[in-house]
N, C-alpha and C positions, 0 to 999 in steps of 0.2 A: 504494500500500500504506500502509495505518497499525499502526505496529508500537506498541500500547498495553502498557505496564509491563511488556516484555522484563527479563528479570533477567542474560540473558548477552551480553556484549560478542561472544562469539562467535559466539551466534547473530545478532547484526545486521547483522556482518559477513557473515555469507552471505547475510542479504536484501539487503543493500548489491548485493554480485555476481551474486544471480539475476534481483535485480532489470533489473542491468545487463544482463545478456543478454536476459531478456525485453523489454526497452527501455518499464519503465514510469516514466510520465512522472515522481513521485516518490514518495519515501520517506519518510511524516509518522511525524516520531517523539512520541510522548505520552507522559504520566507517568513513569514512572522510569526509563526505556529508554535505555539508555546512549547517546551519539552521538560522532563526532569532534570534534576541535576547532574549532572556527570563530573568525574576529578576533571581536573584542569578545562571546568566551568570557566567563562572569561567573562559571563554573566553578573550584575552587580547580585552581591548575593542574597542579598532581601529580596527582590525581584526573582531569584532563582528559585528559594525558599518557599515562598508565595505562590509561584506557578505550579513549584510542587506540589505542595502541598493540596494545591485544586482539582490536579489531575488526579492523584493521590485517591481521592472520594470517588473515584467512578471508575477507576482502573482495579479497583479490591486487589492488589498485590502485584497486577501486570505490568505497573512500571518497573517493576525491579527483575521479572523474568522476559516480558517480551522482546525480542533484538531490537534497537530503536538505532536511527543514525540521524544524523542532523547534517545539512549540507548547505552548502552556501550558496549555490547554483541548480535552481530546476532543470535547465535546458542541458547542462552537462551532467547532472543524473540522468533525463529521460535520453540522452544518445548512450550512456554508459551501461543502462539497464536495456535497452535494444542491443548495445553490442555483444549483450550474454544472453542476447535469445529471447528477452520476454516481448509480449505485444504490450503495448502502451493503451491501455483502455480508460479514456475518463469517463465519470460516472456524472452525467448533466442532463440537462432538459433540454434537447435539440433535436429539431425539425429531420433532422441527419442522423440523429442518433438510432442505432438498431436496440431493437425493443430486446432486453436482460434475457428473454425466456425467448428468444430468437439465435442469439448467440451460441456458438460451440467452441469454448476457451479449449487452447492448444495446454501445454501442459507448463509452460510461466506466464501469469500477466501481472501485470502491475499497472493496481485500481490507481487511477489518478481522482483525489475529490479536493475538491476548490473551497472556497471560505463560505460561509454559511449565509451572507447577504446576495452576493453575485454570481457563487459558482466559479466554473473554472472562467480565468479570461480568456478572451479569444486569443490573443497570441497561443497561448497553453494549449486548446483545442484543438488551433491548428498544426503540435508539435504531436498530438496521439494518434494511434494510427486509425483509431476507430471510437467512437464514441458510446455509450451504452445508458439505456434509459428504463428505468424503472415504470411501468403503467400506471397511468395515476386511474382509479377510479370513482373518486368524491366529490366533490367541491374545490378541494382544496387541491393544492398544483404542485407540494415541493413536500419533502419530508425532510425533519432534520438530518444534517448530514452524517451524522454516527449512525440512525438508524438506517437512512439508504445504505451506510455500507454493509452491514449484519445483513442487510436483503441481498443486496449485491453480492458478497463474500459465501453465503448460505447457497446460493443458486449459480454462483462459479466451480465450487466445492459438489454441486449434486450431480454437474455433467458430466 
């Protein structure tokens, strides 16, 4: 999974722990996407402390088992994660995107999900190689982005 510019500690704490039960290999965090502490944090530490500490509550233990990396550059994780064979699938609401339960994932992908106001941006979209959409059918049009991924992750995992 690449969690690019998540705004809430608590949602990465859920991907931290869905993560963890779906048993994906890791969890790249990009742009402003909170993470835990790590040794040679360069993070001020009250602010490292604090992010912990939030993710903390919704990860139940998963921040300290699940692989987590943090990276400075999206566009050279998603060519470095293509160059070891995975497909690049972001998880958004587009007109382009093939419907979740249409898909037939090869045997790496790496879920791309975007910040929880905008989604992925378009530059981003336009670097995956394919886009995947969850059916909305309510009222409402978007679901929070930790639980589209457990939909997402659950129905990658079933094919």
């Amino acid at each position: 999974m690449v969690a690019h510019n998540l705004r809430s500690a608590h949602n990465v704490g859920s991907l931290l722990r869905t993560g963890e039960v779906f048993a994906v290999d890791t969890v790249h965090i990009t742009g402003f996407t909170p993470y835990p502490q790590h040794p040679g944090d360069e993070r001020d530490p009250v602010v490292a402390a604090r992010q912990t500490r939030r993710l903390a509550k919704a990860a139940a233990g998963a921040e300290r088992t699940m692989p987590l990396q943090r990276h400075d550059d999206v566009h050279t994780l998603l060519d470095s994660l293509r160059g070891e064979g995975y497909t690049i699938a972001g998880l958004e609401i587009d007109p382009n995107a093939v419907i979740l339960g249409d898909y037939s994932p090869g045997a790496k992908v790496a879920l791309v999900l975007g910040d929880e106001v905008r989604g992925i941006d378009p530059d981003l979209r336009s670097r995956c190689d394919l886009l995947l959409q969850i059916p909305m059918y309510g009222q409402k049009s978007s679901l929070n982005v930790s639980v589209a991924a457990g939909i997402a992750l659950y129905a990658l995992r079933a094919t």
